[in-house]
PyMOL Python script that loads the backbone (N, CA, C, O; Angstrom):
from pymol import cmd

cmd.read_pdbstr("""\
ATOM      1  N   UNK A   1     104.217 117.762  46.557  1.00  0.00           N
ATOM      2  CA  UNK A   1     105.529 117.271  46.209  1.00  0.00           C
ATOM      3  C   UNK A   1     106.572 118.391  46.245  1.00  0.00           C
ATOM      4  O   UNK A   1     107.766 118.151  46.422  1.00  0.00           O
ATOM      5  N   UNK A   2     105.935 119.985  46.019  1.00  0.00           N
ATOM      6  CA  UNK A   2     107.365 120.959  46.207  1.00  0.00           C
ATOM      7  C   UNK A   2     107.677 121.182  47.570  1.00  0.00           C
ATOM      8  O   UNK A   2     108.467 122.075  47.877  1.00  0.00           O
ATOM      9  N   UNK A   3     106.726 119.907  49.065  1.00  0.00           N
ATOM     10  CA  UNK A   3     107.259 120.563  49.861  1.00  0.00           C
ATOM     11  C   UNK A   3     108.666 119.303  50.162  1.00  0.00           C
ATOM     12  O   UNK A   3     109.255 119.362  51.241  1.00  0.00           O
ATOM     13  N   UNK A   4     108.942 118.584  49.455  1.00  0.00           N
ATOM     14  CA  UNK A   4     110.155 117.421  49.573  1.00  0.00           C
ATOM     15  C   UNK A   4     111.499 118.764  49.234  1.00  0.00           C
ATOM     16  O   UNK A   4     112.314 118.975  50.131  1.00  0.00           O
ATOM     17  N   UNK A   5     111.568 119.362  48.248  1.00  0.00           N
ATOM     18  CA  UNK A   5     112.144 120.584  48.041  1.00  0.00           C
ATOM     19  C   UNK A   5     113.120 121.485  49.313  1.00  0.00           C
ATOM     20  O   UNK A   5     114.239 121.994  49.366  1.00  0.00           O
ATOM     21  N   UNK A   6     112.084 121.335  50.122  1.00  0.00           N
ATOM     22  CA  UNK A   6     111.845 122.376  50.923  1.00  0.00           C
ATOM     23  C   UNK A   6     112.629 121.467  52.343  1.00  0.00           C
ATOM     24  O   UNK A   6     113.579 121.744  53.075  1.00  0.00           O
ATOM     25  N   UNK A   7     111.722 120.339  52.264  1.00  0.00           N
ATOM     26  CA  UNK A   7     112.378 119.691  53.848  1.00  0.00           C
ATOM     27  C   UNK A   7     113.560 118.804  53.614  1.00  0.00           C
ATOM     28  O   UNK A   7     114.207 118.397  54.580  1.00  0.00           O
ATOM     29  N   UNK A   8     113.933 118.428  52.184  1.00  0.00           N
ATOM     30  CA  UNK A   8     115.189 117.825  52.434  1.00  0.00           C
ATOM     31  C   UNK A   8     116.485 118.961  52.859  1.00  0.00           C
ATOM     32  O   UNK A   8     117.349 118.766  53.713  1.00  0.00           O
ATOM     33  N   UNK A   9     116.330 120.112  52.039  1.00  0.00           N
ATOM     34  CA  UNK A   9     117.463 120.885  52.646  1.00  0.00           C
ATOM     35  C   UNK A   9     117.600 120.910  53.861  1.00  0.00           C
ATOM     36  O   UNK A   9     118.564 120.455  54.475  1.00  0.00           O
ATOM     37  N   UNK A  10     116.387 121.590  54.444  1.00  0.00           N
ATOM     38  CA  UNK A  10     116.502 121.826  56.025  1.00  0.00           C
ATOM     39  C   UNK A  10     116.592 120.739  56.761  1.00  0.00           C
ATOM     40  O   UNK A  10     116.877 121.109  57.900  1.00  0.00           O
ATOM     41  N   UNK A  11     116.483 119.381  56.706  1.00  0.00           N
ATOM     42  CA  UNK A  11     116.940 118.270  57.282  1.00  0.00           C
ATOM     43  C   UNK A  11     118.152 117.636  57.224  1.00  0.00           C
ATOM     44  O   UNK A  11     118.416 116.623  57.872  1.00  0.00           O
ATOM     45  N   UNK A  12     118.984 118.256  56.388  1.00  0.00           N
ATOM     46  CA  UNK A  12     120.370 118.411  56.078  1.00  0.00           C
ATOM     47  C   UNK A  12     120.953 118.985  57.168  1.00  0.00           C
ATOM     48  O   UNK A  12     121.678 118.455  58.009  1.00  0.00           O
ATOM     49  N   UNK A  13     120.316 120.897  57.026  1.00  0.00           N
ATOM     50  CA  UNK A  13     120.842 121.426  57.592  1.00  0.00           C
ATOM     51  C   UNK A  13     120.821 120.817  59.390  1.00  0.00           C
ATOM     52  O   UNK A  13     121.816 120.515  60.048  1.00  0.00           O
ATOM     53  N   UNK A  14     119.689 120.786  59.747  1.00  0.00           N
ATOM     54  CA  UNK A  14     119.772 120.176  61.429  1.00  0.00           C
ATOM     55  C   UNK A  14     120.652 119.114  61.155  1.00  0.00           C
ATOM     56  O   UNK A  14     121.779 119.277  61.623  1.00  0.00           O
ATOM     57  N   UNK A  15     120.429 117.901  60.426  1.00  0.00           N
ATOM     58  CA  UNK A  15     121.680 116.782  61.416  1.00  0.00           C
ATOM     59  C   UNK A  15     122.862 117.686  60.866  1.00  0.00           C
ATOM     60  O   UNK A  15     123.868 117.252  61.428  1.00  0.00           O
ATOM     61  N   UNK A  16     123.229 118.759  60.018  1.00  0.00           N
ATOM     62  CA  UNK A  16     124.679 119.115  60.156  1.00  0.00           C
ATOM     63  C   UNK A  16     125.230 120.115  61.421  1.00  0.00           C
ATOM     64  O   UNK A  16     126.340 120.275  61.929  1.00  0.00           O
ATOM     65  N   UNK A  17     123.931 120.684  61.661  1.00  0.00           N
ATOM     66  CA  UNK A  17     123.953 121.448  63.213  1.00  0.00           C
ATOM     67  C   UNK A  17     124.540 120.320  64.646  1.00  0.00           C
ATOM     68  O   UNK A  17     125.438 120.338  65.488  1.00  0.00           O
ATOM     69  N   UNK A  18     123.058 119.157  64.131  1.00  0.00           N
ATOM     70  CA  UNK A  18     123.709 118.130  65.330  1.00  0.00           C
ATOM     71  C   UNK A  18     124.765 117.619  65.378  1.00  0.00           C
ATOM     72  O   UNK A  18     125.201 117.432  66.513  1.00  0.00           O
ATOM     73  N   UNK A  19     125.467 117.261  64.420  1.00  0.00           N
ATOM     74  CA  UNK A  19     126.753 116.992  64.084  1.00  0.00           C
ATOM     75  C   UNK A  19     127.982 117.494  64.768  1.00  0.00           C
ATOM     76  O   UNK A  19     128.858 117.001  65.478  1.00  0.00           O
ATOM     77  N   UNK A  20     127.673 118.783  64.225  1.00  0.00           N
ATOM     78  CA  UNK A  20     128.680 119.730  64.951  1.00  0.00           C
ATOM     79  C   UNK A  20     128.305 120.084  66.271  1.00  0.00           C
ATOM     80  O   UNK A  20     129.338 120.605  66.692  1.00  0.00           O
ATOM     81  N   UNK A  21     127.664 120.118  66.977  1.00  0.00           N
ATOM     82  CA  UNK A  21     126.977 120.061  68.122  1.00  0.00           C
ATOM     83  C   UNK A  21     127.512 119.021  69.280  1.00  0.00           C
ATOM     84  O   UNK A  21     127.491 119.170  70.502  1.00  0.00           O
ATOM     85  N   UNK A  22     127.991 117.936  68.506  1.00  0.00           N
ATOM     86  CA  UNK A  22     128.463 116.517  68.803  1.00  0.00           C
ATOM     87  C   UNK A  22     129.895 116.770  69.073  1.00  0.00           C
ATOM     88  O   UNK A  22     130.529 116.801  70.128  1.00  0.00           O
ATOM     89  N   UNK A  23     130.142 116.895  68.177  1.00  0.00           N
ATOM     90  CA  UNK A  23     132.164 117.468  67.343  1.00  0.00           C
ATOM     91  C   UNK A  23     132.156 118.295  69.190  1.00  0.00           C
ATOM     92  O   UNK A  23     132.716 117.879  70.204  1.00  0.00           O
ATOM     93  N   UNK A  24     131.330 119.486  69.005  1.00  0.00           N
ATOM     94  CA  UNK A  24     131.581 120.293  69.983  1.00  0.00           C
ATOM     95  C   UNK A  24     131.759 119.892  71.377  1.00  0.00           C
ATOM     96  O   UNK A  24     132.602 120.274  72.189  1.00  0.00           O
ATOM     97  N   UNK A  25     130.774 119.020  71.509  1.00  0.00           N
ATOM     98  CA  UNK A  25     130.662 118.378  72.994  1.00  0.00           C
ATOM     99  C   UNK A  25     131.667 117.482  73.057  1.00  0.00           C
ATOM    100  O   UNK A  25     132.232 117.668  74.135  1.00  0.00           O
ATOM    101  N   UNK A  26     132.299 116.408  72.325  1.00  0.00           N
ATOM    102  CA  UNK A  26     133.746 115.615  72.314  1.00  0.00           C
ATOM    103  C   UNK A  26     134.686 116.285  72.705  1.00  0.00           C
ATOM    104  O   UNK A  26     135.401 116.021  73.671  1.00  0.00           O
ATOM    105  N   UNK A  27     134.793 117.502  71.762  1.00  0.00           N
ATOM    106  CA  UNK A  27     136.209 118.699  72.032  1.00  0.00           C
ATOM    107  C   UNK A  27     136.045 119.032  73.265  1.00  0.00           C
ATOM    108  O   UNK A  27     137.160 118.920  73.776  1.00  0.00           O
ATOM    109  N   UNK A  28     134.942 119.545  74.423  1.00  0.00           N
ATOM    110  CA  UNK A  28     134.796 119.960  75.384  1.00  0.00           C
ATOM    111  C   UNK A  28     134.868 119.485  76.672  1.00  0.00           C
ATOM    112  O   UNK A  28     134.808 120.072  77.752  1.00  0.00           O
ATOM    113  N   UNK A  29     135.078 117.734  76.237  1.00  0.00           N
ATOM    114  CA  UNK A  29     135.419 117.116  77.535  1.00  0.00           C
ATOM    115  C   UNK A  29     134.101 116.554  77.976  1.00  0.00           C
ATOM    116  O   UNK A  29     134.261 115.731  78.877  1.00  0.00           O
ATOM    117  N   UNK A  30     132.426 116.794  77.512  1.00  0.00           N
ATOM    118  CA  UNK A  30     131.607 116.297  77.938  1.00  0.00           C
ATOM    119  C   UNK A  30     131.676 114.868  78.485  1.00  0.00           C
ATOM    120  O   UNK A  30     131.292 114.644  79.633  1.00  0.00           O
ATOM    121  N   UNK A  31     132.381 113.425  77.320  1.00  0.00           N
ATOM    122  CA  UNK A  31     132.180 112.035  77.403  1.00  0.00           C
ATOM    123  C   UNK A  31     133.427 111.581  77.684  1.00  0.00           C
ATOM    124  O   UNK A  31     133.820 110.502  77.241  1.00  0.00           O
ATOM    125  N   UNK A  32     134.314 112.511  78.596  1.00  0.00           N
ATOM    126  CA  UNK A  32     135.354 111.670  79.196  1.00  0.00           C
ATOM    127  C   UNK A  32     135.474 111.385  80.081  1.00  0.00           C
ATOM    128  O   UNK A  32     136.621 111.084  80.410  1.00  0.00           O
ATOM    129  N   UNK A  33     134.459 111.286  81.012  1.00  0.00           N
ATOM    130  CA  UNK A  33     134.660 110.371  82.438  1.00  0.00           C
ATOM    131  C   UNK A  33     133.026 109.897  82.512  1.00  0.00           C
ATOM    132  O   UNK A  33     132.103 110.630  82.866  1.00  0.00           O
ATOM    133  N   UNK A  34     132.897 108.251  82.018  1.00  0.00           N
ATOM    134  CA  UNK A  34     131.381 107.901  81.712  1.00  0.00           C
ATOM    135  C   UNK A  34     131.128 107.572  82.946  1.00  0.00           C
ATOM    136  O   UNK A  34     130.083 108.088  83.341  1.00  0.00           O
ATOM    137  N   UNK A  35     131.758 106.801  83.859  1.00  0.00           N
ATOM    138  CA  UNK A  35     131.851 106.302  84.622  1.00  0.00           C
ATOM    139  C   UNK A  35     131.470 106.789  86.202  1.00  0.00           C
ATOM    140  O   UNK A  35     130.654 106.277  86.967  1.00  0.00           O
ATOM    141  N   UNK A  36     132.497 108.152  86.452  1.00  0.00           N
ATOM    142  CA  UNK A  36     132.618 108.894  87.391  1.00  0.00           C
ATOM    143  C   UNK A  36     131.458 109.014  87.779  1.00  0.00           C
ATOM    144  O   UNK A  36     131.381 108.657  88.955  1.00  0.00           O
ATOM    145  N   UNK A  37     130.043 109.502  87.171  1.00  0.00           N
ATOM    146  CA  UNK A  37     128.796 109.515  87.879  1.00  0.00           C
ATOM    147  C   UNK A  37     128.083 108.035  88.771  1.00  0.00           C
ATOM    148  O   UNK A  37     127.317 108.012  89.734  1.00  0.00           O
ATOM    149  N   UNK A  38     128.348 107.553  88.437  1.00  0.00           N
ATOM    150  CA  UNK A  38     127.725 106.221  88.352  1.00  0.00           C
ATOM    151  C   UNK A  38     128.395 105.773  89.571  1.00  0.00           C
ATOM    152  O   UNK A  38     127.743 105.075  90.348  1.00  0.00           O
ATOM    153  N   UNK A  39     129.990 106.171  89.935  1.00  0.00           N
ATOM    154  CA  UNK A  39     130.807 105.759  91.091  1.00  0.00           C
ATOM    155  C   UNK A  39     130.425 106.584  92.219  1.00  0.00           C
ATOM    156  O   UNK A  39     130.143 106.023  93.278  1.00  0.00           O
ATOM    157  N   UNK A  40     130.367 108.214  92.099  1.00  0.00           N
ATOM    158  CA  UNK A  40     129.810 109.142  92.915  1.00  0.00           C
ATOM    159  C   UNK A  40     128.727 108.956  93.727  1.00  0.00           C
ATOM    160  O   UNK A  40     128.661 109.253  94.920  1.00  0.00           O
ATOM    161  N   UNK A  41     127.429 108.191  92.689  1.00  0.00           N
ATOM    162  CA  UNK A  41     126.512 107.933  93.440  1.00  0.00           C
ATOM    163  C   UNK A  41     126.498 106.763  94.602  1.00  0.00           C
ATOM    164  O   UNK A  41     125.720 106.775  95.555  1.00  0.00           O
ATOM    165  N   UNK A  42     127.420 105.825  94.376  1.00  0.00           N
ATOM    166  CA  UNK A  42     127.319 104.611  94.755  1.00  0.00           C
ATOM    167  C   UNK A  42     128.253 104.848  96.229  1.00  0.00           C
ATOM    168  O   UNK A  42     127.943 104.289  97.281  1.00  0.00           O
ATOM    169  N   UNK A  43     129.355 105.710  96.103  1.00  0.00           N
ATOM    170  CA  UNK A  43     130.444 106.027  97.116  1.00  0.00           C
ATOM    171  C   UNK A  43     129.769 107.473  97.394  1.00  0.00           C
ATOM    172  O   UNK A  43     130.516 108.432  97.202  1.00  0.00           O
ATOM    173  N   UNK A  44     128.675 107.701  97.749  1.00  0.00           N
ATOM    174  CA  UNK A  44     128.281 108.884  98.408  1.00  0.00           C
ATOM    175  C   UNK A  44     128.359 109.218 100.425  1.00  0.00           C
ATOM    176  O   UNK A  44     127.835 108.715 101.419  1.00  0.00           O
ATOM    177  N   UNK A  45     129.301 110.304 100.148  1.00  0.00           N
ATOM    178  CA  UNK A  45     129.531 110.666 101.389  1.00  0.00           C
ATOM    179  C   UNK A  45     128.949 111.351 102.196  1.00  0.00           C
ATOM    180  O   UNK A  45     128.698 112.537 101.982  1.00  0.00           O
ATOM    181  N   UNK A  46     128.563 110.605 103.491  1.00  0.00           N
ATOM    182  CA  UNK A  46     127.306 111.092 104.618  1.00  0.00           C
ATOM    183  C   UNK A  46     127.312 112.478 105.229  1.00  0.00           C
ATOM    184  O   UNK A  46     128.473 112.571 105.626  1.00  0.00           O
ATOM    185  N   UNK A  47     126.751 113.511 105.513  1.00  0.00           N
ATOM    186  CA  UNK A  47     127.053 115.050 105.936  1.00  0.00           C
ATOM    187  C   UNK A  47     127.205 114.530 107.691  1.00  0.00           C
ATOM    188  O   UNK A  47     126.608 113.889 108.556  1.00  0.00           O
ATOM    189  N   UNK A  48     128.068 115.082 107.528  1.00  0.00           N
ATOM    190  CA  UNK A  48     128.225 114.588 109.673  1.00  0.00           C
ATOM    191  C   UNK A  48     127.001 115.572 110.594  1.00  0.00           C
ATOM    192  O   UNK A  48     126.778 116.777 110.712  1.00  0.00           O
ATOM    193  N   UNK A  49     126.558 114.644 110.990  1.00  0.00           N
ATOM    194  CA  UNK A  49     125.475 114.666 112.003  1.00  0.00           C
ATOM    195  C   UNK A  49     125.878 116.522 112.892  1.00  0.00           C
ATOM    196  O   UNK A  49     126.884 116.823 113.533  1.00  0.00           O
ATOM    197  N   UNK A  50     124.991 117.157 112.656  1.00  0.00           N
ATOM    198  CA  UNK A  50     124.872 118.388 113.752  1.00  0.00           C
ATOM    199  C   UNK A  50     125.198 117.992 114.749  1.00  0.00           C
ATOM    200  O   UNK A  50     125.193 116.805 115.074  1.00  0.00           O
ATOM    201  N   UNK A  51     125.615 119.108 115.555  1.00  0.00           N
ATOM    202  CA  UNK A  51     126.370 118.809 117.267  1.00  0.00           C
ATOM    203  C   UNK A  51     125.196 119.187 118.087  1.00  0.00           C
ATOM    204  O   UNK A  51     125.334 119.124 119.309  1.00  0.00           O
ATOM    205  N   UNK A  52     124.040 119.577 117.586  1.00  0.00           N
ATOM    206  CA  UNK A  52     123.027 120.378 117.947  1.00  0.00           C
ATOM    207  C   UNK A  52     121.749 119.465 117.929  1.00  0.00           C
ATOM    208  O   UNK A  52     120.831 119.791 117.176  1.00  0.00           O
ATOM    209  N   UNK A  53     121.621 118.252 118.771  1.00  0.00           N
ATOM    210  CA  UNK A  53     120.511 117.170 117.964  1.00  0.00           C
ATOM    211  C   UNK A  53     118.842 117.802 118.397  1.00  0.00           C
ATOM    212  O   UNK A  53     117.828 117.418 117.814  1.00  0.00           O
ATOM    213  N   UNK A  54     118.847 118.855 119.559  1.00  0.00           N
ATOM    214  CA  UNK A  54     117.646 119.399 119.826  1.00  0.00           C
ATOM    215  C   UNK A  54     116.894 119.624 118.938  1.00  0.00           C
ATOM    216  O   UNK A  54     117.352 120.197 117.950  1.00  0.00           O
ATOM    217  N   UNK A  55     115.400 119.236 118.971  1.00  0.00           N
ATOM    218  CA  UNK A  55     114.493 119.534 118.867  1.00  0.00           C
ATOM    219  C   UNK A  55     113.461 120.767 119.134  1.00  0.00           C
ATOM    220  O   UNK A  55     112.975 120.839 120.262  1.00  0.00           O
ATOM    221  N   UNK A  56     113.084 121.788 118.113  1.00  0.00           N
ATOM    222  CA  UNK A  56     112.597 123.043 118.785  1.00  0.00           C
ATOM    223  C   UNK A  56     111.227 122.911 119.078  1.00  0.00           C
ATOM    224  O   UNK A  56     110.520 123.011 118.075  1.00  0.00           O
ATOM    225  N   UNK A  57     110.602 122.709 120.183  1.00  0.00           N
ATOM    226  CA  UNK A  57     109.282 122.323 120.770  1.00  0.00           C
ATOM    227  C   UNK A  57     108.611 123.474 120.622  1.00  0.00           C
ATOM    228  O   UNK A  57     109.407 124.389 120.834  1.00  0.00           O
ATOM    229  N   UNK A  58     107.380 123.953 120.324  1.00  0.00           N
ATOM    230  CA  UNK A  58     106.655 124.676 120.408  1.00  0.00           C
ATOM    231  C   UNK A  58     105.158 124.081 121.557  1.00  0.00           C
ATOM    232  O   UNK A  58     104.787 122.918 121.716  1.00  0.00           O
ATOM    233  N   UNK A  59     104.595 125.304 122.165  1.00  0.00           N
ATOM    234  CA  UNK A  59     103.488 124.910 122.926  1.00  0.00           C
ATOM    235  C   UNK A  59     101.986 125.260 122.004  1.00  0.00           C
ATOM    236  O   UNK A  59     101.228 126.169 122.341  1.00  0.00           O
ATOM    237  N   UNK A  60     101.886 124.898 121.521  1.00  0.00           N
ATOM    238  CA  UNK A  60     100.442 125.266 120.753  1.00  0.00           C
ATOM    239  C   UNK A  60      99.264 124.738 121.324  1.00  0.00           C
ATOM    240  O   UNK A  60      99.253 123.543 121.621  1.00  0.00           O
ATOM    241  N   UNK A  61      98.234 125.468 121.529  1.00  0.00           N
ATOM    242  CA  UNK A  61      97.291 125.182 122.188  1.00  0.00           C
ATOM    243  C   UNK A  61      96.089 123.789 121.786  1.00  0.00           C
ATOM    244  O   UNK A  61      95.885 123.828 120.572  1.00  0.00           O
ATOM    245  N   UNK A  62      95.624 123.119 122.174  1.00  0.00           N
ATOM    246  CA  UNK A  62      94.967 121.961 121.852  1.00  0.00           C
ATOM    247  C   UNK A  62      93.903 122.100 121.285  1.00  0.00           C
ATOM    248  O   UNK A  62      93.060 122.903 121.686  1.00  0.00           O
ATOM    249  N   UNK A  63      93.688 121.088 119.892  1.00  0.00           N
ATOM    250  CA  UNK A  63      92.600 121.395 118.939  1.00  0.00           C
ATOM    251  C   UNK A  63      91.313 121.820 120.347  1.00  0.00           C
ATOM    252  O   UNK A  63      90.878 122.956 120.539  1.00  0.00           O
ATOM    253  N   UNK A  64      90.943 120.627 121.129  1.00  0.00           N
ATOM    254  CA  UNK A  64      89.717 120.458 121.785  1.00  0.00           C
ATOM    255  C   UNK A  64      89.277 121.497 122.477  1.00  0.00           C
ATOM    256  O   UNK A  64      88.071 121.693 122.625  1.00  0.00           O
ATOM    257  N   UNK A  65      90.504 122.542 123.148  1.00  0.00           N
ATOM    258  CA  UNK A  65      90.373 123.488 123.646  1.00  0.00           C
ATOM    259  C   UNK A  65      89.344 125.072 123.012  1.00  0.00           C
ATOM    260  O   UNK A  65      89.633 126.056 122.332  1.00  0.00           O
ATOM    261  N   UNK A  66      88.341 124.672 123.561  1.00  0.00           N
ATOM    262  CA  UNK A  66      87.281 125.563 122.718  1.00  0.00           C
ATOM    263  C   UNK A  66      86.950 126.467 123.917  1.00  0.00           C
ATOM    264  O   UNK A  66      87.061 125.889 124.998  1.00  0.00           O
ATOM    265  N   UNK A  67      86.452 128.139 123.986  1.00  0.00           N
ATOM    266  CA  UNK A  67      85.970 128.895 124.918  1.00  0.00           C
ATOM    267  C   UNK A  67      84.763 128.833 124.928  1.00  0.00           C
ATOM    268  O   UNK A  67      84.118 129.485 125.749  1.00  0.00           O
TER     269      UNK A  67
END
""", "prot")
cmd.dss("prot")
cmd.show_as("cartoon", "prot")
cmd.util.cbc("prot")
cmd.orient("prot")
C-alpha cells in the first residue's frame, strides 16, 4: 500500500508532462492543416517519365554453358 504513495505522484507528474506536451504541439502549428495530408495523397503528382527509356543489357554467359 506505500507503493499508491509513490505512483500517484508520478502519474500526476506524466499526464502534466503530456499536457504540456499537447499545449506545445497546438502552439507549434502541429493540428492546423488535418486535412492537407489526406488531399496530398489523393492529388499526387506523377515524376515525368526519363527522356532516356533504354534499357542497359548486359551479356552474361548461359547457366547451361559448362566447360
Amino acid at each position: 500500500m506505500d507503493v499508491i504513495y509513490t505512483l500517484i505522484p508520478v502519474m500526476i507528474l506524466i499526464g502534466l508532462i503530456l499536457v504540456g506536451l499537447l499545449i506545445w504541439s497546438v502552439k507549434r502549428g502541429q493540428y492546423d492543416d488535418l486535412e492537407g495530408d489526406g488531399h496530398r495523397i489523393l492529388m499526387d503528382d506523377d515524376d515525368p517519365q526519363p527522356l532516356n527509356n533504354k534499357k542497359e543489357t548486359r551479356s552474361w554467359p548461359d547457366a547451361d554453358d559448362h566447360d
